[in-house]
N, C-alpha and C positions, 0 to 999 in steps of 0.2 A: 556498574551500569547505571544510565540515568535515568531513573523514573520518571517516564512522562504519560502514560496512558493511565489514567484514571480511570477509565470506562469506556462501553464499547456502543453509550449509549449516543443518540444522536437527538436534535429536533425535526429533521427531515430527511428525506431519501440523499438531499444535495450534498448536508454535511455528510450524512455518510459514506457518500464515494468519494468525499476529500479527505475523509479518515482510511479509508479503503487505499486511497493512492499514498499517504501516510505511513501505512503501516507498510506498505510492499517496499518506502521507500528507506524507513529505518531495519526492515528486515535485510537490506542489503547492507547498511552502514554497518550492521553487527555481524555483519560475515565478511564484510572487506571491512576493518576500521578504518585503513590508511587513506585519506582524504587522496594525497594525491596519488595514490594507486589506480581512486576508483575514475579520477578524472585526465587521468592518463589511458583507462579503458575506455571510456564512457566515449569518443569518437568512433570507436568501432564495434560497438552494440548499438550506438545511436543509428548508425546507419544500415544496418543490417535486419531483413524482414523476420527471419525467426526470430530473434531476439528481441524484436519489438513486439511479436505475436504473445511471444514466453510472459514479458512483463504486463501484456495483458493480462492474460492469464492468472497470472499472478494475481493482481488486479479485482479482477472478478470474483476469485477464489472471496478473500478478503470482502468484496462487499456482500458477498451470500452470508458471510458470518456477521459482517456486523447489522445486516437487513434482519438476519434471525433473530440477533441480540435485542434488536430493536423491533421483534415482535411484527415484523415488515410495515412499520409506522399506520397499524391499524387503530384506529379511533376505539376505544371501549365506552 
């Protein structure tokens, strides 16, 4: 596997929902690795409202940890 998350830390709320969307998106690459698997799926999740709800979810789950991680970017 290839290390790329260093840290969960951020400079702002911004990065961290694009590390948030990040993370939901390599958590899928390592449960589907097969590129063209997932893009042979991906037209019909793409179009589909639970499954767009789900990846929310997803989503969100991921920015409550990395907003924790990051102390929810409070000033000390």
């Amino acid at each position: 596997m290839e290390k790329w998350l260093g840290s969960l830390k951020t400079k702002n709320p911004q990065e961290g929902f694009e590390l948030a969307i990040t993370l939901a998106q390599k958590g899928v690459q390592y449960t589907q690795p097969s590129e063209k698997i997932r893009k042979k799926l991906r037209p019909k999740y793409s179009t589909n409202a639970k499954s767009l709800i789900a990846a929310s979810q997803v989503i969100a789950i991921n920015f409550q940890t990395v907003a924790a991680a990051n102390n929810y970017w409070k000033k000390t």
